[in-house]
GUBASE-670544 format. One record per residue (C-alpha): residue in three letters; x, y, z. Coordinates in steps of 0.001 Angstrom, whole numbers, padded with zeros to 6 digits, always signed. Layout:
# GUBASE-670544
ALAXYZ/...
This chain:
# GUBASE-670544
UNK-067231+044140+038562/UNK-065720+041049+041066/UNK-066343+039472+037969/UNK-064318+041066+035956/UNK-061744+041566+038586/UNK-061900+037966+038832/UNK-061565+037394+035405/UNK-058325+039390+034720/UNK-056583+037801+037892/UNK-057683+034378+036431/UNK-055991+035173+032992/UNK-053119+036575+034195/UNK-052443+033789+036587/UNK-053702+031063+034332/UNK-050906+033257+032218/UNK-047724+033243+034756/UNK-048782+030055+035732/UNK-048559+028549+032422/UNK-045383+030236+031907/UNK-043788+028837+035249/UNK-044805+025381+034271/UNK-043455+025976+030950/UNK-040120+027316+032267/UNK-039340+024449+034514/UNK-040481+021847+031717/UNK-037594+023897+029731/UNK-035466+023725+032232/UNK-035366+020070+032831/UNK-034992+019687+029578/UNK-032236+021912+029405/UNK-030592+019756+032155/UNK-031446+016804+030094/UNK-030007+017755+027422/UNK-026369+019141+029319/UNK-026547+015849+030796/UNK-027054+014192+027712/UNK-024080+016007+026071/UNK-021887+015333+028785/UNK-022538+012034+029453/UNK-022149+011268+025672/UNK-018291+013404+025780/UNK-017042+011191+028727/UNK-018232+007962+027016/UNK-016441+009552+023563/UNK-013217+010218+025412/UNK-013444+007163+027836/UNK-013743+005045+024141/UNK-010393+007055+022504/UNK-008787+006492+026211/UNK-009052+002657+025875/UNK-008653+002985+022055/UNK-005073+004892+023023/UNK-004547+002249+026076/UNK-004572-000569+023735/UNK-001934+000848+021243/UNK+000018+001423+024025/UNK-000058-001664+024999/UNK+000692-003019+021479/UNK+003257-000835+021754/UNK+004946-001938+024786/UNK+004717-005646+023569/UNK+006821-004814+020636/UNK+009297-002936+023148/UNK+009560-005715+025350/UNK+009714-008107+022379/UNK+012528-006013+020565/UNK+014209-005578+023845/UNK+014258-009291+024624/UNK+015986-009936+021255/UNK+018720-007477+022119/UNK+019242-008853+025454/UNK+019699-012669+023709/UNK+022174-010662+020991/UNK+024119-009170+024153/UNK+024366-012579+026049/UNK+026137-014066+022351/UNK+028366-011069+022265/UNK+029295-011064+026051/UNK+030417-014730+025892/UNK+031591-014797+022031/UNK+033856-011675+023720/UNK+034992-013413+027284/UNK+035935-016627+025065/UNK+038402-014273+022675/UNK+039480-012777+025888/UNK+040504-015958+026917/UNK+042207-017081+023565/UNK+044275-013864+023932/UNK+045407-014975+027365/UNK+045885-018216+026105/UNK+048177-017415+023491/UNK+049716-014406+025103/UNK+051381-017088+027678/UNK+052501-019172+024756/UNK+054241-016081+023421/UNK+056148-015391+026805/UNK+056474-019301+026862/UNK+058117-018980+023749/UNK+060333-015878+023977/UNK+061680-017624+027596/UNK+062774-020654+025789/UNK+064994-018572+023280/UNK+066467-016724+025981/UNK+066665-020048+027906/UNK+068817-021379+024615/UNK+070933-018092+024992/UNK+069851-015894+022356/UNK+068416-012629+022395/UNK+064716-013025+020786/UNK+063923-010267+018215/UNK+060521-008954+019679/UNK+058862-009414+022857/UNK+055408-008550+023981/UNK+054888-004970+025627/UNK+053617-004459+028970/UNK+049621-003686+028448/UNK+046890-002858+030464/UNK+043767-003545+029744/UNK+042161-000892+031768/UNK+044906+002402+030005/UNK+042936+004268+027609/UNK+044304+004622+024434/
């Protein structure tokens, strides 16, 4: 009868013990497996982050680039503009030089220039 007794324990512990072993051989693979996955995610997104970083970069090359040309344009217009501003002076004075020597001769000159200010909004 031990025998027996013996027997049954034996099976059902060979049993239970074969399923433990069997359950944590599962389980680290399980693990193994989540690990896998989520090691393989990260490296996905960490390869469309520097994909994305790149055209970004591209991106702000073209910016810079672009906004480099528009500075140069800016400079040509600022001084093509300060040398008109000039000429204007320049010929503005001739006009009052002019207008004084008519009234110098004693006549009354036909026009004359209006007072302006650069700053009055129109």
């Amino acid at each position: 009868m031990d025998a027996i007794i013996t027997a049954i324990i034996g099976l059902l512990t060979g049993g239970a013990g074969a399923a433990i072993v069997s359950g944590l051989f599962a389980r680290r693979k399980s693990n193994a497996d989540t690990n896998r996955v989520s090691s393989d995610a990260w490296k996905e997104f960490a390869e469309k982050m520097e994909k994305r970083q790149e055209e970004l970069d591209n991106e702000n090359k073209e910016i810079r680039k672009e906004n480099n040309e528009i500075r140069a344009i800016q400079k040509r217009m600022d001084n093509k503009l300060e040398r008109y501003a000039k000429r204007i002076i320049h010929l503005t004075k001739g006009i009052e030089v002019l207008v004084n020597q008519i009234i110098e001769d004693g006549k009354q000159p036909c026009w004359n220039l209006d007072d302006w200010d650069p700053e009055e909004e129109e």
